[in-house]
KESELUM-37309 format. One record per residue (C-alpha): residue in three letters; z negated, y negated, x. Coordinates in steps of 0.001 Angstrom, whole numbers, plus 500000, padded with zeros to 6 digits. Last residue first. Layout:
BEGIN
AlaZYX
...
***
This chain:
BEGIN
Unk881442246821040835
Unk884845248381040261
Unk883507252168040392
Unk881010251471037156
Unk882931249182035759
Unk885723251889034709
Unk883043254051033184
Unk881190251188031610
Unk885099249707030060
Unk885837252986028438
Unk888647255536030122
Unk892173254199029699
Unk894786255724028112
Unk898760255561028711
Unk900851254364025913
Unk902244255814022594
Unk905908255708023047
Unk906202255321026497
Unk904166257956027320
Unk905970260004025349
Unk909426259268026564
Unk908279260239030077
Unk906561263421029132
Unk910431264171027583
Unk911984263424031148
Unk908886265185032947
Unk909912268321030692
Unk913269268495031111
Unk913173267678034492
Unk910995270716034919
Unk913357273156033831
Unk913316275188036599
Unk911846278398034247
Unk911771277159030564
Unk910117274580029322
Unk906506273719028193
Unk905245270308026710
Unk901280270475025796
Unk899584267088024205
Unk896103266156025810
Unk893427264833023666
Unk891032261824024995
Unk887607261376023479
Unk887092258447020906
Unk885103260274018750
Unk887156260338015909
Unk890348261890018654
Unk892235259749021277
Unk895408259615021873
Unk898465261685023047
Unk897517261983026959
Unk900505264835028185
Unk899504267925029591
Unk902654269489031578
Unk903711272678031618
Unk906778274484034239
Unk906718277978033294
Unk905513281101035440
Unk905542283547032699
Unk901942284685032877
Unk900693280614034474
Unk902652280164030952
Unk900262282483028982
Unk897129280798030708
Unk897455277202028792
Unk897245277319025162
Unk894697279795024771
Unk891971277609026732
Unk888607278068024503
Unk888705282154024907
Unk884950282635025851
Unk883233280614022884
Unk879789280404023683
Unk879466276901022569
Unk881990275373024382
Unk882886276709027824
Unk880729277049031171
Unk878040275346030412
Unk876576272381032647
Unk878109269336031172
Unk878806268973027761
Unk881721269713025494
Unk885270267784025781
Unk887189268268022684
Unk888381271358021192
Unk891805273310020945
Unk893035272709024664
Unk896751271537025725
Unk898063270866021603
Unk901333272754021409
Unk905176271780022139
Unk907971274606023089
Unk910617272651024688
Unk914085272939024662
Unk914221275903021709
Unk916913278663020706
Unk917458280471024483
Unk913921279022025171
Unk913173281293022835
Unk914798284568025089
Unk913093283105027997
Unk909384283251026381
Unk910017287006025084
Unk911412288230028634
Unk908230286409030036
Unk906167288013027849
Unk907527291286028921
Unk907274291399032337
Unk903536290280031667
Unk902998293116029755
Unk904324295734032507
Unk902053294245035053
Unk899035294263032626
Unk899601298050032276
Unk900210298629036287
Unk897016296732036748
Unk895198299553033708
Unk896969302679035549
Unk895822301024038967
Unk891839301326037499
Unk889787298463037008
Unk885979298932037778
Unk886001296449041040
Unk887660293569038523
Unk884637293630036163
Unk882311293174039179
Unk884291290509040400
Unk883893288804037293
Unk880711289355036898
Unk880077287768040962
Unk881797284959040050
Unk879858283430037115
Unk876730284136039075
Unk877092282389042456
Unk877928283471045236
Unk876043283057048275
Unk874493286863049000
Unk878272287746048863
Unk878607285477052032
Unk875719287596053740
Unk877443290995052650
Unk880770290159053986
Unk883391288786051739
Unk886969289520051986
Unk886125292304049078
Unk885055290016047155
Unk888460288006046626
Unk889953291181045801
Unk887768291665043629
Unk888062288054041959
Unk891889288541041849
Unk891281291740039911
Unk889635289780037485
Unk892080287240036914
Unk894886289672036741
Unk893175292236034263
Unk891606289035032208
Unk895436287982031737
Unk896840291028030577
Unk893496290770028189
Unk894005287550027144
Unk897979287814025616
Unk897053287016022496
Unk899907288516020481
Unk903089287022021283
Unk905888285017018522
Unk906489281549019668
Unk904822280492016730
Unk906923277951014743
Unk907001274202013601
Unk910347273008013865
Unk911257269629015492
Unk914674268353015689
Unk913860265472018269
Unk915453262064017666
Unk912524259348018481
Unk910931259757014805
Unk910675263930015721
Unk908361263051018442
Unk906768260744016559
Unk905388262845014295
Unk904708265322016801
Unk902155262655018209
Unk900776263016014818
Unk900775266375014743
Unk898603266071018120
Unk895890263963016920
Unk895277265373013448
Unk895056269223015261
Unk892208267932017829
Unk890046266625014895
Unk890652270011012980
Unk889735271900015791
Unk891697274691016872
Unk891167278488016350
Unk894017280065018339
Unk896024283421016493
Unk899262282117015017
Unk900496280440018686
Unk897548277547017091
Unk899939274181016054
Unk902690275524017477
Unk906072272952017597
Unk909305273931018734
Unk911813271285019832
Unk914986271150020119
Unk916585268172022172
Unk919291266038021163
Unk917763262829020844
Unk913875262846022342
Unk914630258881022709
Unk914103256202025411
Unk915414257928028574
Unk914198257390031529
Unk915475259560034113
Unk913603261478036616
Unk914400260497040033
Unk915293263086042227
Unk915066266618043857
Unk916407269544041891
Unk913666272242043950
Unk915309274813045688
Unk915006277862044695
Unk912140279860044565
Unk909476280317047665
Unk907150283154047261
Unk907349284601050904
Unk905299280842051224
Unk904572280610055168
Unk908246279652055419
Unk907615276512054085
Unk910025275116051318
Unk909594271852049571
Unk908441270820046058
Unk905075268401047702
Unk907284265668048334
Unk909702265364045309
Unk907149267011043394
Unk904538263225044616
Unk907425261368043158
Unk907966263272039416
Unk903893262722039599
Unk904369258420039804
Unk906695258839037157
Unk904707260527035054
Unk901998258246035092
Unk897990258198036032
Unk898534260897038365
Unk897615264881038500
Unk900499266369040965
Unk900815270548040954
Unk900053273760042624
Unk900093277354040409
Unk898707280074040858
Unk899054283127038295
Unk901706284813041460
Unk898508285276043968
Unk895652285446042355
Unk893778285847045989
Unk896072282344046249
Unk898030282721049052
Unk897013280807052552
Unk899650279079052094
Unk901336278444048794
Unk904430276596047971
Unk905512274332045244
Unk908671275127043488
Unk907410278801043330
Unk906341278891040023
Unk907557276257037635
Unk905745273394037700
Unk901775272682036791
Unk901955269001035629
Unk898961267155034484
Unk899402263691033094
Unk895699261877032274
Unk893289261538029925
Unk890276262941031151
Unk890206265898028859
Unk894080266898028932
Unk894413266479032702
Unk891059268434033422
Unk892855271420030609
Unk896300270767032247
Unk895885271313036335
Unk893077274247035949
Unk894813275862032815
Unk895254279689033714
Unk895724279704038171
Unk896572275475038107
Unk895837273652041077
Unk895747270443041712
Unk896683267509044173
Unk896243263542043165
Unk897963260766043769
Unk897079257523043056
Unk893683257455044807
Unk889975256643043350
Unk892399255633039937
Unk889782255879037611
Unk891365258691035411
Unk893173260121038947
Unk889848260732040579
Unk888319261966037341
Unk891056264466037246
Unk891022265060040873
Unk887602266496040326
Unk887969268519037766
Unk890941270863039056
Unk888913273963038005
Unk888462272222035345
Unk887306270375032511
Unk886139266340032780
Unk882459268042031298
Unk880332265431029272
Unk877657263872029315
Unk879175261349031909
Unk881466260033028251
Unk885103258736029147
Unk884811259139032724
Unk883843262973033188
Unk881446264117035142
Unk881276266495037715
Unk878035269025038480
Unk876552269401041356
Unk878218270460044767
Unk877546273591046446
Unk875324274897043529
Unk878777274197041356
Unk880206272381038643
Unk883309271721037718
Unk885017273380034081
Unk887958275876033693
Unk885797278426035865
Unk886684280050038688
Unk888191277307041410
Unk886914279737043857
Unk883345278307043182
Unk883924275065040970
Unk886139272080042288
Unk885523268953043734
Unk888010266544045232
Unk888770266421049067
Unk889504262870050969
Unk891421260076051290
Unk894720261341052739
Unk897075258462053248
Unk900752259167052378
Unk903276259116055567
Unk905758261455053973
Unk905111263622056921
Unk900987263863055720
Unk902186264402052228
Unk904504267333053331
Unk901562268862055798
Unk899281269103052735
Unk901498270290050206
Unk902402273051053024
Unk898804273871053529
Unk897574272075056850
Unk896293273473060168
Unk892986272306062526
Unk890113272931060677
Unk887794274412062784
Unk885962274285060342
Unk881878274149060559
Unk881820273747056676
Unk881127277628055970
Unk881899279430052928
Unk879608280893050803
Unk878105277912049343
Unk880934277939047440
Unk883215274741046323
Unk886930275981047860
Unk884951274907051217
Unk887819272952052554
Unk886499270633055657
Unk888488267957056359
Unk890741267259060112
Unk893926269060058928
Unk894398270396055659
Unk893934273195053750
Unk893795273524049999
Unk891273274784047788
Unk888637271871047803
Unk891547269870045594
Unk893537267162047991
Unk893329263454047482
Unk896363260522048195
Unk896228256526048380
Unk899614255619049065
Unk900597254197052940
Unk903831255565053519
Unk904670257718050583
Unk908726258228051098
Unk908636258617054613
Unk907688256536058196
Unk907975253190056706
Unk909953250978058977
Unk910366247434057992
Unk908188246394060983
Unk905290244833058814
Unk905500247941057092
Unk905254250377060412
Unk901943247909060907
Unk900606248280057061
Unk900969252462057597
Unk899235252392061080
Unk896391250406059565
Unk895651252268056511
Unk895704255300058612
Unk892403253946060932
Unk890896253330057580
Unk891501256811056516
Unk890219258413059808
Unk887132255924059302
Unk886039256844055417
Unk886825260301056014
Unk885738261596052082
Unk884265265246051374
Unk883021266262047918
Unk884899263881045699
Unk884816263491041996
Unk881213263645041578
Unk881017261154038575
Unk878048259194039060
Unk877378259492042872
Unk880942258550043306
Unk881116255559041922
Unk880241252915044505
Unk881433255046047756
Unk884769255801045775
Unk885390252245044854
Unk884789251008048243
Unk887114253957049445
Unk890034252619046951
Unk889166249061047402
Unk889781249353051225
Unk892798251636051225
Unk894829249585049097
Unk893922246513051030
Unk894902248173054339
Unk898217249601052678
Unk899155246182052204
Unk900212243965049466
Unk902639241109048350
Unk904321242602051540
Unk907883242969049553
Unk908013246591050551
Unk904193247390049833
Unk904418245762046614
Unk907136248324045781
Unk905490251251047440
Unk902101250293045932
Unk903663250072042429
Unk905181253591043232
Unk901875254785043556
Unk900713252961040508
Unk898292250511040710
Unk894954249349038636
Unk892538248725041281
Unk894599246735043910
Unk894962244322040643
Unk891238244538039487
Unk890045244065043227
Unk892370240665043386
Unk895377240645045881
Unk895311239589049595
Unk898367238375050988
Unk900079240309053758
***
């Protein structure tokens, strides 16, 4: 196989690879090579990864190039560049869900099933992207491993919990990229850095061990392109017995590519009625409404009609973190950090009355969310209401509810995506929300697709991009 320039290897899609890969104008090896020389040059800056097997993943690279050279990939991702979030199992790499309270000594011998359906698809596992304790907060930093950065500006956070594999995917250190989503964790990193998130509809994707928030999480592709994440659902959306969680069976397939929103009815919420969103943030996303409604969509601009749902929310989240706890022996409680330790606290003091309460309200928002879905396609809101903020807090200027777009569809169990819409004064990427109904994911990776067509992908600043292509 031929050997291609740095920039080119540098700047593929997944399904670029696969097609390149086919006509052996490039090999896995190559891939593989730029990708982990990239990593080891940037890393240090940006933190995305916490674990990489620079040998096991070289000795991949050349098993995938020689079943190419035979004409006989072994699956449907032979040979692409793949990461896993710290949350999820796999074979052979340490998962330390980012506390010091865990233990790196393994064994780890067994793979989640999004883990053991990349590995049969024949993708290359390059390593394990950062996260915050537990995945916790909607930014990344821990005491286990520093803070991460994000590409467009390293003062500021890339978001989070799924922070890592954001600023993997925004530099393309892989092509695709595995995160987790329990309130926001796929869309708010996708959103910030740039980048198409997609949590699906619950149960698509399944979960083993189970989240300690058990039906709130969520596990989803982070790419680069939509197309290139409708691939890595065809492979990760597959039953495992281990998940008793499992829905039906996923609608595998290429997503079409349609060139116009025709036909579809849109809803468009600018704040739900109650969100405070920032001016800069609001001027980016009505115009990518705008054209929305230019390329056929009947657009109206309406609340989908809930009160905040937070506190249902905080009840879940917080009992999760007990529960969480309670696994914990006094040693590993000694370990965690602050952050998680409140909200465990808080979660210890709930009552079942109070659970049972959340329970019922959850029922209820998902009754209200199917019923407009009944009237509306796609319900359309800005991902997050501020920009990027700087590294080390743990939400913008003190403000605790900063992600009330995202956690009320983790409630409902919706498939929403963060698509890149453009960039606000300051030249930081905003993220543009599309959520559907339950299963409808096709609808909303078709429309993502006709987006990103329309106004283009982005691109993090030429230092950030130099700075892993030296």
């Amino acid at each position: 196989m031929s050997t291609k320039s740095a920039r080119l290897i540098a700047d593929v899609t997944a399904l670029d690879c696969l097609a390149l890969y086919k006509s052996r104008e490039l090999s896995p090896v190559e891939v593989i090579d730029d990708c982990l020389q990239r990593i080891d040059e940037g890393n240090r800056e940006f933190n995305a990864f916490c674990f990489v097997d620079f040998e096991q993943t070289k000795a991949q690279a050349r098993l995938s190039e020689a079943r190419w050279m035979k004409g006989e990939p072994m699956g449907l991702l032979d040979g692409v560049p793949v990461t896993l979030k710290d949350v999820t199992l796999n074979r052979g790499m340490p998962t330390r869900w980012g506390s010091r309270s865990t233990s790196g000594d393994g064994p780890w011998d067994v793979d989640a099933p999004a883990a053991a359906r990349l590995r049969e698809a024949g993708a290359i596992i390059l390593g394990k992207t950062t996260t915050p304790e537990y995945g916790f907060l909607g930014v990344t930093h821990s005491s286990l491993y520093g803070i991460t950065r994000n590409p467009w500006n390293p003062s500021l956070t890339p978001g989070g919990s799924s922070g890592g594999a954001a600023v993997a995917a925004a530099l393309n250190l892989g092509c695709l990229h595995l995160g987790s989503d329990g309130g926001g964790s796929i869309r708010t990193p996708a959103s910030f850095t740039g980048i198409f998130g997609l949590k699906p509809t619950f149960g698509y994707v399944p979960q083993w061990p189970a989240s300690v928030f058990t039906t709130l999480s969520h596990i989803g592709p982070m790419t680069r392109t939509v197309a290139d994440a409708a691939l890595m659902l065809r492979v990760i959306a597959q039953k495992d017995v281990r998940d008793g969680y499992a829905g039906p069976d996923y609608p595998f397939g290429d997503v079409p590519v349609p060139s116009t929103f025709e036909g579809l009815r849109v809803a468009y919420s600018r704040d739900f009625g109650y969100a405070n969103v920032s001016k800069d943030v609001l001027n980016v996303t009505d115009a990518a409404v705008r054209k929305i409604e230019s390329l056929g969509a009947e657009v109206v601009e309406i609340n989908p009609g809930f009160d905040d749902p937070v506190e249902t929310f905080n009840t879940f989240w917080r009992a999760g973190a007990a529960r969480l706890f309670s696994r914990l022996n006094t040693e590993q409680r000694s370990f965690l950090e602050a952050n998680t330790l409140k909200v465990a606290e808080r979660g210890l003091s709930l009552t079942l009355s109070e659970y049972l309460d959340a329970q019922e309200a959850q029922v209820g928002l998902t009754a209200k969310m199917a019923a407009f879905h009944e009237k509306f396609d796609l319900l359309i809101t800005p991902t997050m209401p501020v920009a990027p903020f700087p590294v080390g807090l743990n939400n913008p200027d003190d403000v605790q509810d900063w992600c009330p777009f995202t956690f009320p569809f983790n409630l409902t169990q919706q498939p929403a995506a963060s698509v890149p819409c453009g960039l606000d004064s300051n030249g930081l990427p905003v993220g543009l929300q599309l959520v559907g109904a339950r299963y409808k994911d096709m609808t909303v990776l078709s429309a993502a697709r006709v987006l990103e067509s329309a106004l283009g992908r982005l691109v993090p600043p030429r230092q950030a991009v130099a700075a892993v292509r030296a």
